[in-house]
Predicted model as a PDB file, atoms N, CA, C, CB and O in Angstrom, pLDDT in the B-factor column:
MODEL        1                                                                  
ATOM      1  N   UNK A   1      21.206   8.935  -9.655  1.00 85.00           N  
ATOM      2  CA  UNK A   1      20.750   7.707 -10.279  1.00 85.00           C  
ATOM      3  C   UNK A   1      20.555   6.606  -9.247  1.00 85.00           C  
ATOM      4  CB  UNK A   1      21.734   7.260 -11.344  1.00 85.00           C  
ATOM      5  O   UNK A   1      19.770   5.662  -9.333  1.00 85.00           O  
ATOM      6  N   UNK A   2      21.327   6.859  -8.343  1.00 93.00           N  
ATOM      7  CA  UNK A   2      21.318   5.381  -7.370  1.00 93.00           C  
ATOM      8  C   UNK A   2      20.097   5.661  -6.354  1.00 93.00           C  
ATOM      9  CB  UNK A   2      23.007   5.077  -6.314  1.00 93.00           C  
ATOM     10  O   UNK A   2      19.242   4.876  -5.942  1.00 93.00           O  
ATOM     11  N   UNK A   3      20.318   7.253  -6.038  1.00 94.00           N  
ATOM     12  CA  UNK A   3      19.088   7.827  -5.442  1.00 94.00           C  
ATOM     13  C   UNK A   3      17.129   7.005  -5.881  1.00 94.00           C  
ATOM     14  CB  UNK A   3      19.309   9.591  -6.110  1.00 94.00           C  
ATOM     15  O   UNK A   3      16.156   6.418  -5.409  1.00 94.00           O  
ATOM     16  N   UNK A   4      17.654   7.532  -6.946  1.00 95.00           N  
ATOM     17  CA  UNK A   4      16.195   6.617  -7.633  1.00 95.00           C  
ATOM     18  C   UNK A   4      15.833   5.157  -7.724  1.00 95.00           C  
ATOM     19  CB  UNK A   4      16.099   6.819  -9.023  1.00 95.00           C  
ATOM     20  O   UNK A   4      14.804   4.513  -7.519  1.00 95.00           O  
ATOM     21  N   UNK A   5      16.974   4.896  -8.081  1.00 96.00           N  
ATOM     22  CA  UNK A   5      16.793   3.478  -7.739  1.00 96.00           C  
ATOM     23  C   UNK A   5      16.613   2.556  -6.606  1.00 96.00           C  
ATOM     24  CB  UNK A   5      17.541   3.088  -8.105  1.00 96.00           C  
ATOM     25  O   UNK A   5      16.525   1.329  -6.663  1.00 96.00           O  
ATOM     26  N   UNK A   6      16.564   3.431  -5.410  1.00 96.00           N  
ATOM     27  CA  UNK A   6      16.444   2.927  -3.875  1.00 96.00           C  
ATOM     28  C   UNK A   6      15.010   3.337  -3.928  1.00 96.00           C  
ATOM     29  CB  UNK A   6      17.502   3.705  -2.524  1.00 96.00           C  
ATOM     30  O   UNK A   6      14.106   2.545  -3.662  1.00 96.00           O  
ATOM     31  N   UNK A   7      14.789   4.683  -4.303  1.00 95.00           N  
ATOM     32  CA  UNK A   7      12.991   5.421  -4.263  1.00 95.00           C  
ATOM     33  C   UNK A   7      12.381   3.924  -4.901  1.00 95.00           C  
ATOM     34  CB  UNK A   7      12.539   7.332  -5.727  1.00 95.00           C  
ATOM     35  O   UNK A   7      11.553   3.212  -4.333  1.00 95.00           O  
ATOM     36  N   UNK A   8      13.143   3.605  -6.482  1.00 96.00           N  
ATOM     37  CA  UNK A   8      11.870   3.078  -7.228  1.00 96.00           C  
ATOM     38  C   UNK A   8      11.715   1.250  -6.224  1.00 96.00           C  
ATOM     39  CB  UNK A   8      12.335   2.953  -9.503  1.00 96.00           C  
ATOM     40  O   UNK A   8      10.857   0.401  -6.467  1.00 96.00           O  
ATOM     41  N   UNK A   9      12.791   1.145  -5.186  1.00 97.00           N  
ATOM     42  CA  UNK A   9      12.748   0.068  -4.702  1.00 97.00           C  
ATOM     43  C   UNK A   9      11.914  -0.073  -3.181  1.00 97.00           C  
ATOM     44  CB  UNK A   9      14.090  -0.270  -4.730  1.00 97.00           C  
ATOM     45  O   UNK A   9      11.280  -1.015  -2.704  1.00 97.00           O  
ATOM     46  N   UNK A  10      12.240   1.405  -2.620  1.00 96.00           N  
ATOM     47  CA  UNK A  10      11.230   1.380  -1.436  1.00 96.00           C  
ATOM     48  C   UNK A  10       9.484   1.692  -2.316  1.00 96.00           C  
ATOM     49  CB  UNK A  10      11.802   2.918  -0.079  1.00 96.00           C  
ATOM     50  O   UNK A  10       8.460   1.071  -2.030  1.00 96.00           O  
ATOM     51  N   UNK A  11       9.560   2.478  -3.073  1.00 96.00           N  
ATOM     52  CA  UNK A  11       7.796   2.684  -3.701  1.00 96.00           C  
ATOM     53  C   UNK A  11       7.771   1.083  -3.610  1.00 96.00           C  
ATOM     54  CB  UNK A  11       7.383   3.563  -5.756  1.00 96.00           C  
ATOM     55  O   UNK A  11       7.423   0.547  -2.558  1.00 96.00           O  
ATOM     56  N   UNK A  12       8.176   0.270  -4.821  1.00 96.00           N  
ATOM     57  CA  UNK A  12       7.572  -1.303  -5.058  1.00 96.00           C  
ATOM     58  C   UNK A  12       7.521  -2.231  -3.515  1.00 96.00           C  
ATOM     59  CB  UNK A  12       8.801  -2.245  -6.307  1.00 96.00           C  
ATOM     60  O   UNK A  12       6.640  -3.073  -3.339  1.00 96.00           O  
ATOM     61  N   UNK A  13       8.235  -2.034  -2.808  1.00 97.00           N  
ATOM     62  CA  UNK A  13       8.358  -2.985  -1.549  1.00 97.00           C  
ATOM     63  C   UNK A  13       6.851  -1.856  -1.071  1.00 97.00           C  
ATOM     64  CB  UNK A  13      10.335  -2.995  -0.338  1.00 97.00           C  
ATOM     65  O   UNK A  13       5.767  -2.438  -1.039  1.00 97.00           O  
ATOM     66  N   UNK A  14       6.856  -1.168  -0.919  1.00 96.00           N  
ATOM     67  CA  UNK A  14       5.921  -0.317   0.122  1.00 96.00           C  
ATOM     68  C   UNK A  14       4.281  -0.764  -0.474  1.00 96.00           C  
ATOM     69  CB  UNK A  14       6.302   1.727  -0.021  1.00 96.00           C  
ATOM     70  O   UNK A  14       3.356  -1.078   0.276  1.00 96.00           O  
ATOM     71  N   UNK A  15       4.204  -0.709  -1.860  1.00 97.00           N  
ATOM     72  CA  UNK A  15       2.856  -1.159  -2.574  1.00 97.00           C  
ATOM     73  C   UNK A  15       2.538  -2.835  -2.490  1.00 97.00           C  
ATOM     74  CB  UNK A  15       2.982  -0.707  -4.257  1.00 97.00           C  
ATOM     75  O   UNK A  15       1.451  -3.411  -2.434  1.00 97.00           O  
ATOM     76  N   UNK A  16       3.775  -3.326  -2.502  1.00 97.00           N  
ATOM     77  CA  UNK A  16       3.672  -4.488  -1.954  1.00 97.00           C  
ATOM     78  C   UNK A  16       3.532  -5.184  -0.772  1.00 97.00           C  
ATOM     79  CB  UNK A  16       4.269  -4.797  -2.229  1.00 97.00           C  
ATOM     80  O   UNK A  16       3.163  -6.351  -0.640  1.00 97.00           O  
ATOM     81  N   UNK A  17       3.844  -4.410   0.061  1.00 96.00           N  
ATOM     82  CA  UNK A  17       3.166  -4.255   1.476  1.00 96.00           C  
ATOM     83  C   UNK A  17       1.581  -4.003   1.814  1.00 96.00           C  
ATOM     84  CB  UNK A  17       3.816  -3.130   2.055  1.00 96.00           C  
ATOM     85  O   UNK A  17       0.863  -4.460   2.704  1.00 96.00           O  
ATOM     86  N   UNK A  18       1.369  -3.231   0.908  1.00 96.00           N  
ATOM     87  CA  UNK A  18      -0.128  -2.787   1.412  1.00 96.00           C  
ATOM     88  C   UNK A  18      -0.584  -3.780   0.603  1.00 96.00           C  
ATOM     89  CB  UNK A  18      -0.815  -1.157   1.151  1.00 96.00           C  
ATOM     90  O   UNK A  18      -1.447  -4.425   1.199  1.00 96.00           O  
ATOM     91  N   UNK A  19      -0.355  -4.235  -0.634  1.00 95.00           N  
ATOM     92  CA  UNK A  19      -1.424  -5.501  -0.777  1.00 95.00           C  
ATOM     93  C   UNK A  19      -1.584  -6.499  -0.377  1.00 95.00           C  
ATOM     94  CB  UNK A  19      -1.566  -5.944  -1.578  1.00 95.00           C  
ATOM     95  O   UNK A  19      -2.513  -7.274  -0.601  1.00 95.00           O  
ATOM     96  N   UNK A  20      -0.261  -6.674   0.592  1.00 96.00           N  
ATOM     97  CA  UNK A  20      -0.326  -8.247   0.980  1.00 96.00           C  
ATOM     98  C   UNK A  20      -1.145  -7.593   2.553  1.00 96.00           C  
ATOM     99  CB  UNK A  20       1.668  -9.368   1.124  1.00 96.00           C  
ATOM    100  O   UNK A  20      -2.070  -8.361   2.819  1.00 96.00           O  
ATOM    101  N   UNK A  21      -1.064  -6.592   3.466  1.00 95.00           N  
ATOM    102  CA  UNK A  21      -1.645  -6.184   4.334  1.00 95.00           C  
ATOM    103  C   UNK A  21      -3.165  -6.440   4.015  1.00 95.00           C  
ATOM    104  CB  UNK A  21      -1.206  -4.936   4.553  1.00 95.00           C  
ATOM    105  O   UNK A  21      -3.961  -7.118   4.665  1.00 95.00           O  
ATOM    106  N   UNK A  22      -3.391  -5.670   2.752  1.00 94.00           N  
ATOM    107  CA  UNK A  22      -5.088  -5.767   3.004  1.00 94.00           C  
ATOM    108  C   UNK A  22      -5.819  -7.270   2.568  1.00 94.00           C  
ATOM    109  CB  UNK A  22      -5.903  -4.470   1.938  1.00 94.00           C  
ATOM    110  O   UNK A  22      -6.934  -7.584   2.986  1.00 94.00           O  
ATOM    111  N   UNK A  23      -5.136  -7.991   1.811  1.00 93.00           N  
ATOM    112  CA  UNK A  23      -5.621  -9.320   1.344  1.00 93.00           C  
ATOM    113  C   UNK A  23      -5.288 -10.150   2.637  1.00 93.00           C  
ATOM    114  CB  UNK A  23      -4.848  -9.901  -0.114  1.00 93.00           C  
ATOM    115  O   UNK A  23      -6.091 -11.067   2.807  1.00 93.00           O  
ATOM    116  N   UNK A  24      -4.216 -10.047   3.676  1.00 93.00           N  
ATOM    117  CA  UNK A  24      -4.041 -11.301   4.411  1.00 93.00           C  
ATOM    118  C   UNK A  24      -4.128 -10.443   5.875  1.00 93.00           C  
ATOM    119  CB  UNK A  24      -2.457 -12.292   4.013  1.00 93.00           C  
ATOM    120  O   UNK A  24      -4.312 -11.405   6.622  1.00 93.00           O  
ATOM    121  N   UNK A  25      -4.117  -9.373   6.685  1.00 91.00           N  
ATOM    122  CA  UNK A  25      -4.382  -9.306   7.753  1.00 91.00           C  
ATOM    123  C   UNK A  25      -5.466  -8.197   8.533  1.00 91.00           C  
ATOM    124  CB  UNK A  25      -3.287  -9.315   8.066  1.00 91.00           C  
ATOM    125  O   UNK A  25      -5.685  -7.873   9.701  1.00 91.00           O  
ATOM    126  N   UNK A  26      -6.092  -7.755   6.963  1.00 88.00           N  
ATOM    127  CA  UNK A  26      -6.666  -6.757   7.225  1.00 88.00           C  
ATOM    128  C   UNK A  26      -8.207  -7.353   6.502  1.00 88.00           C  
ATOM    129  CB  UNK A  26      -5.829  -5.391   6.670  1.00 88.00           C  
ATOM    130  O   UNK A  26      -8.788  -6.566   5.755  1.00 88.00           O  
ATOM    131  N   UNK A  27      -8.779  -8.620   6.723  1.00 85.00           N  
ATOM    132  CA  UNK A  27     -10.017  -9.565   6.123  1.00 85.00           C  
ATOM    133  C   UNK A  27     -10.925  -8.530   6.644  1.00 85.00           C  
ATOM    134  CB  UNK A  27     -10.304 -11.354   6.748  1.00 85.00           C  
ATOM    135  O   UNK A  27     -12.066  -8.922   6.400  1.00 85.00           O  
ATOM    136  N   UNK A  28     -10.951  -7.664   7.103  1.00 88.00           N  
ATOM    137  CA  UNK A  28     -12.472  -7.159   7.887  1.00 88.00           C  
ATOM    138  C   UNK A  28     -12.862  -5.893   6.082  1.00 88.00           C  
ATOM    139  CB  UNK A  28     -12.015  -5.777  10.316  1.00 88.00           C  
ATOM    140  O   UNK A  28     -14.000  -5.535   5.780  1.00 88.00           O  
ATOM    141  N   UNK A  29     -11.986  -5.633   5.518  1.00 89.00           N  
ATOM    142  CA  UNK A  29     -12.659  -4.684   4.636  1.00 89.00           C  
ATOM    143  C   UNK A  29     -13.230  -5.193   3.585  1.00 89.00           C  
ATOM    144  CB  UNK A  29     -11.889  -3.751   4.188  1.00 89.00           C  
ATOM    145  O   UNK A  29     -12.707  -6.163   3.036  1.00 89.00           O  
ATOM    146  N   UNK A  30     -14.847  -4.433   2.922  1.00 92.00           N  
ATOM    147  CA  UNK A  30     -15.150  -4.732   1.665  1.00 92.00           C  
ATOM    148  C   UNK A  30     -14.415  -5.520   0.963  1.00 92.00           C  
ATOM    149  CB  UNK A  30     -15.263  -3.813   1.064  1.00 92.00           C  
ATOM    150  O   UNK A  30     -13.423  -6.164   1.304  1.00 92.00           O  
ATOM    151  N   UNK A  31     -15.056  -5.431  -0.256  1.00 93.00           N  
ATOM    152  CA  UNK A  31     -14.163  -6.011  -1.717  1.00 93.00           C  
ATOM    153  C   UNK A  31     -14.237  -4.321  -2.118  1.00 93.00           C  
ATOM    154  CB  UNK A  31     -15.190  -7.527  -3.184  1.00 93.00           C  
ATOM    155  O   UNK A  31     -13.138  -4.016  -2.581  1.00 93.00           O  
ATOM    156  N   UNK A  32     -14.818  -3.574  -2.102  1.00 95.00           N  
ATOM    157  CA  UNK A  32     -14.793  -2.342  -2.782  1.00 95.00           C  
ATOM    158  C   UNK A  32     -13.238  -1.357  -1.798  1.00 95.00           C  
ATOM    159  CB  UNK A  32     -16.717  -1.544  -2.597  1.00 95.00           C  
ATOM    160  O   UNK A  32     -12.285  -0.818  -2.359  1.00 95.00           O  
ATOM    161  N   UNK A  33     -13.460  -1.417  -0.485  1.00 94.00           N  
ATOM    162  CA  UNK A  33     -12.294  -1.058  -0.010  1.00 94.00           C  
ATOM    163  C   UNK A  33     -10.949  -1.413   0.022  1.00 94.00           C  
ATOM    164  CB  UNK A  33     -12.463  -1.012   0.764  1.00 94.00           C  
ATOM    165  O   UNK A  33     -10.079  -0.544   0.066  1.00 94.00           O  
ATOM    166  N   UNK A  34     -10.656  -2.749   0.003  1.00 94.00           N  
ATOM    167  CA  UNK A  34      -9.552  -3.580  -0.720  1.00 94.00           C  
ATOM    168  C   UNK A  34      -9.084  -2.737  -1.992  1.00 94.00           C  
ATOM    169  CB  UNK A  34     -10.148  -5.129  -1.212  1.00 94.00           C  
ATOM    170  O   UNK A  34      -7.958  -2.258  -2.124  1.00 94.00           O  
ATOM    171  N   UNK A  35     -10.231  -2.626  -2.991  1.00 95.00           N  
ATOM    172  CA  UNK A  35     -10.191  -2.791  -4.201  1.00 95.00           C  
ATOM    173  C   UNK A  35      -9.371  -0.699  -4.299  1.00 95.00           C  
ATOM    174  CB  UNK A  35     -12.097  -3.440  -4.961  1.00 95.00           C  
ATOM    175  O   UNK A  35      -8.594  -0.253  -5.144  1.00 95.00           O  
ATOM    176  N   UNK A  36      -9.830  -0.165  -3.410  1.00 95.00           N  
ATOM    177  CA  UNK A  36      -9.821   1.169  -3.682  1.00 95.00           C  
ATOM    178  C   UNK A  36      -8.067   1.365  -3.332  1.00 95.00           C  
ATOM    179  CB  UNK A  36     -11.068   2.099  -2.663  1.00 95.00           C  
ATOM    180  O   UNK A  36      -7.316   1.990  -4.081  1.00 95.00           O  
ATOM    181  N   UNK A  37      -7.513   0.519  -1.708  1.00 95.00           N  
ATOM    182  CA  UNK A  37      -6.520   0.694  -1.123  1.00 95.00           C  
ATOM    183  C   UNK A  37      -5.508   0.222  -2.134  1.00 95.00           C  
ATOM    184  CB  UNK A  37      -6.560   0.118   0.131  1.00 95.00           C  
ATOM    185  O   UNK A  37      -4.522   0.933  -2.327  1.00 95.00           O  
ATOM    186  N   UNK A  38      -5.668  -1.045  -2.882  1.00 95.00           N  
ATOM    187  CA  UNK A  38      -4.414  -1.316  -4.039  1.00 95.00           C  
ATOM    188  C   UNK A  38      -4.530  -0.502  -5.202  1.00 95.00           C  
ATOM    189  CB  UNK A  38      -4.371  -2.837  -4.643  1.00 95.00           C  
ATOM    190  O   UNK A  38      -3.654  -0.548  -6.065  1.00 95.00           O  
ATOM    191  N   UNK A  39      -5.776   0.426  -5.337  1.00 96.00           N  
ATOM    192  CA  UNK A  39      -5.175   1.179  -6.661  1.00 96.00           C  
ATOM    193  C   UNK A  39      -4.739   2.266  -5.734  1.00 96.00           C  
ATOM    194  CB  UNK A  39      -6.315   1.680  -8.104  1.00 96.00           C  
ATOM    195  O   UNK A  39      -3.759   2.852  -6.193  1.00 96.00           O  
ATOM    196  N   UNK A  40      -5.062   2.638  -4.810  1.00 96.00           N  
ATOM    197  CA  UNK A  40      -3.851   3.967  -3.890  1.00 96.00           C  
ATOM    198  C   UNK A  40      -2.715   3.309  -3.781  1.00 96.00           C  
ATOM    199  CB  UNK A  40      -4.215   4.545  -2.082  1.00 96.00           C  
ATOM    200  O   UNK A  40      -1.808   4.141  -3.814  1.00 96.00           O  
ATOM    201  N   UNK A  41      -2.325   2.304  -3.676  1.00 95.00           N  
ATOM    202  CA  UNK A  41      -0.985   1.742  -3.340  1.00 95.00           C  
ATOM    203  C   UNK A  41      -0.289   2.128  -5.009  1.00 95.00           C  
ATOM    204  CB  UNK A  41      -1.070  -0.227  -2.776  1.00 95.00           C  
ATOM    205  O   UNK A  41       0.643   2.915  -5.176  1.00 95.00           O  
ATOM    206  N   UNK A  42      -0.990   1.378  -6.111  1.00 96.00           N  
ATOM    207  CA  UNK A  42      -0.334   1.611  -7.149  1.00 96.00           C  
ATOM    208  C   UNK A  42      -0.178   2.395  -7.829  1.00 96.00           C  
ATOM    209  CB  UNK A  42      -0.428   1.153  -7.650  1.00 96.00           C  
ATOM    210  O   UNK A  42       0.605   2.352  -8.777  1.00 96.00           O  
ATOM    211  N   UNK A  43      -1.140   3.656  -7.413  1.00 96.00           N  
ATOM    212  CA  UNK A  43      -0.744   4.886  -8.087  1.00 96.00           C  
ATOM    213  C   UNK A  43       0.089   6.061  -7.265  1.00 96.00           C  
ATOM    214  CB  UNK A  43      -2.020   5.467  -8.589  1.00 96.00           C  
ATOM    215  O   UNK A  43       0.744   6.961  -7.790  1.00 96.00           O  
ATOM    216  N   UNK A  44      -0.067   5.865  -6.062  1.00 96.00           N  
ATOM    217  CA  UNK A  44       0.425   7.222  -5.146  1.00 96.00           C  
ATOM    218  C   UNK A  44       1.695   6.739  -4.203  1.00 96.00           C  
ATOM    219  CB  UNK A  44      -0.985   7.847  -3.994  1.00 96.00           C  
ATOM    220  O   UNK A  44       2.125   7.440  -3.287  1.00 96.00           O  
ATOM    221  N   UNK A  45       2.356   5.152  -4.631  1.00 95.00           N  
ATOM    222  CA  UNK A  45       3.100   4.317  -4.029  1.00 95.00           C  
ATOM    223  C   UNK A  45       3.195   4.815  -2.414  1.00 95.00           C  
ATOM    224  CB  UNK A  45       4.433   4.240  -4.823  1.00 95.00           C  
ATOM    225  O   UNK A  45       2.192   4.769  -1.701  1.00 95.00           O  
ATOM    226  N   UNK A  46       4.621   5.341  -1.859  1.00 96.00           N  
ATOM    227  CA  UNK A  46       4.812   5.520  -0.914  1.00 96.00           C  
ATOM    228  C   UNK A  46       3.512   6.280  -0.276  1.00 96.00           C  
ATOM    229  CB  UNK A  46       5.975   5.996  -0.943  1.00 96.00           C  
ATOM    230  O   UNK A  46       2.814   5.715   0.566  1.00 96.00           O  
ATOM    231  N   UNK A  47       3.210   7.751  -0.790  1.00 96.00           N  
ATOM    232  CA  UNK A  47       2.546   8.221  -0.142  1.00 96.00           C  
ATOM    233  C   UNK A  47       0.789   7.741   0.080  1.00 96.00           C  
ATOM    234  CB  UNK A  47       2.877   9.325  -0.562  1.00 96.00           C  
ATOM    235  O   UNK A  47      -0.030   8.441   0.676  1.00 96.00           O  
ATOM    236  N   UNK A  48       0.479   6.335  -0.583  1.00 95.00           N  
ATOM    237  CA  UNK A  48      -0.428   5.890  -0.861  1.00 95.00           C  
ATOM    238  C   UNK A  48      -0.507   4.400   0.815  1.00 95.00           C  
ATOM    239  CB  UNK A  48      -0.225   5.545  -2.693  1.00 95.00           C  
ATOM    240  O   UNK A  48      -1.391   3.843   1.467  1.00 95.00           O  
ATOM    241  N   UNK A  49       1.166   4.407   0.759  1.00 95.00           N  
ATOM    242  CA  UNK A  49       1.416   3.554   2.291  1.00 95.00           C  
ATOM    243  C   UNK A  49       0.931   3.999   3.022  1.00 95.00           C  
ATOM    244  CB  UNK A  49       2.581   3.369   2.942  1.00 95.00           C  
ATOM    245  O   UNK A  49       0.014   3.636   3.758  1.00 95.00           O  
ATOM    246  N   UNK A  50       1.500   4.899   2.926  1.00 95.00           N  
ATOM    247  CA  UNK A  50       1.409   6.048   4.506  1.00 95.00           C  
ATOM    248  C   UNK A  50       0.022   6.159   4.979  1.00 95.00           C  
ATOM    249  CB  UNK A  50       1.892   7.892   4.225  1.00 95.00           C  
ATOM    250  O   UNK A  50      -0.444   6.019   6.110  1.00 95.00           O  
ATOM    251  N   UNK A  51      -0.802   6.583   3.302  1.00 95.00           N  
ATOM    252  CA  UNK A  51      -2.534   6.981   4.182  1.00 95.00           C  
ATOM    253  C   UNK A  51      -3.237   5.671   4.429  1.00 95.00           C  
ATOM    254  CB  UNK A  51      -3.866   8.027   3.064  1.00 95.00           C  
ATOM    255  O   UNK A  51      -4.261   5.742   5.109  1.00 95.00           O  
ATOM    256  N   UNK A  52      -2.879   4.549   4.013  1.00 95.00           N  
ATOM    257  CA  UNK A  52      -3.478   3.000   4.339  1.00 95.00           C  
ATOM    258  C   UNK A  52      -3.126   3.041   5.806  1.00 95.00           C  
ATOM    259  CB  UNK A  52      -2.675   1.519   3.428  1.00 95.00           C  
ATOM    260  O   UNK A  52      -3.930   3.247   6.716  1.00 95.00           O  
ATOM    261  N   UNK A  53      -1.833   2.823   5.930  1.00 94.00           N  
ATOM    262  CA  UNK A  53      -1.253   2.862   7.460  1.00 94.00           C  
ATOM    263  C   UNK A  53      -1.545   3.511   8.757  1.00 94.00           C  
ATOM    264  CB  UNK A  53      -0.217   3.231   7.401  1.00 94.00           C  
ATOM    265  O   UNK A  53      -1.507   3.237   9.957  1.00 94.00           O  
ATOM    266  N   UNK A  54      -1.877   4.569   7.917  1.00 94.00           N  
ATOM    267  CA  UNK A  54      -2.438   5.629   9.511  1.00 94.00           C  
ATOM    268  C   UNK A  54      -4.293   6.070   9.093  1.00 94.00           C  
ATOM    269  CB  UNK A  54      -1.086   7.853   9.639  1.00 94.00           C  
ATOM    270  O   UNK A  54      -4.989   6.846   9.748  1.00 94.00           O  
ATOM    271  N   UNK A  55      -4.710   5.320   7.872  1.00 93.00           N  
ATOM    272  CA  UNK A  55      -6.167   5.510   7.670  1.00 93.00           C  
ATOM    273  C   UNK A  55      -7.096   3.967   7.324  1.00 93.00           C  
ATOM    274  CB  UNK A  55      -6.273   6.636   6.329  1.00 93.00           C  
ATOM    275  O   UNK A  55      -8.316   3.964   7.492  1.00 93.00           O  
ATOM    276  N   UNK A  56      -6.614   3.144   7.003  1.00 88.00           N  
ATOM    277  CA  UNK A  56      -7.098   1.941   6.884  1.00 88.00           C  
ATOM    278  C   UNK A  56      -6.552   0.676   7.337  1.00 88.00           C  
ATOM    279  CB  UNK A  56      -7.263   1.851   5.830  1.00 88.00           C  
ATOM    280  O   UNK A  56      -7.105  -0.387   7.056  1.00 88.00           O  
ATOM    281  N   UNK A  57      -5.636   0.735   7.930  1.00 82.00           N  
ATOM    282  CA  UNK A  57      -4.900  -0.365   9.082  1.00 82.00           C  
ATOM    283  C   UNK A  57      -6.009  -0.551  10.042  1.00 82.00           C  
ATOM    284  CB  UNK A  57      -3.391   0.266  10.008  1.00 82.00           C  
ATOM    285  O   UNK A  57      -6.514   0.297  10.777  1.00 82.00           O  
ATOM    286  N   UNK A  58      -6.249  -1.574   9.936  1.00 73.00           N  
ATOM    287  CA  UNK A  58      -7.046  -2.163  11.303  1.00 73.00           C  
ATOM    288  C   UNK A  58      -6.140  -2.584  12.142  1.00 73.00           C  
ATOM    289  CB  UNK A  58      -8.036  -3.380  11.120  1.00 73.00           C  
ATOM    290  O   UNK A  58      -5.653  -3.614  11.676  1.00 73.00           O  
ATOM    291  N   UNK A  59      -5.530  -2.232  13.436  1.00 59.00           N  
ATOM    292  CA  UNK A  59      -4.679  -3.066  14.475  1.00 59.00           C  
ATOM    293  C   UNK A  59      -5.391  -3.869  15.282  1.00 59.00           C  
ATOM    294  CB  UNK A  59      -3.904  -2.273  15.372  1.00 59.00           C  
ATOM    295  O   UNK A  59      -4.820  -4.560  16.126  1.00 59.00           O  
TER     296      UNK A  59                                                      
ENDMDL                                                                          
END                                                                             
């Protein structure tokens, strides 16, 4: 139980990461690519980080 409750707290911090990433430091993408990366964030949470991070991170 406590197990999950750390998962359901890193998923929400992690989706919340990628939206504030692509709205405030990542300005170079579409509105359609934005738009695609927060519904991967909100449906595939963690593993939806991961492919932003190592596939749509602009450094």
């Amino acid at each position: 139980m406590v197990l999950e409750e750390i998962w359901g707290i890193v998923t929400l911090l992690a989706t919340i990461w990628v939206i504030y990433d692509v709205f405030t430091n990542n300005r170079m993408l579409s509105t359609m690519m934005k738009i695609i990366w927060v519904l991967a964030a909100l449906l595939f949470g963690v593993l939806g980080a991961i492919a932003y991070y190592f596939i749509g991170k602009k450094r």
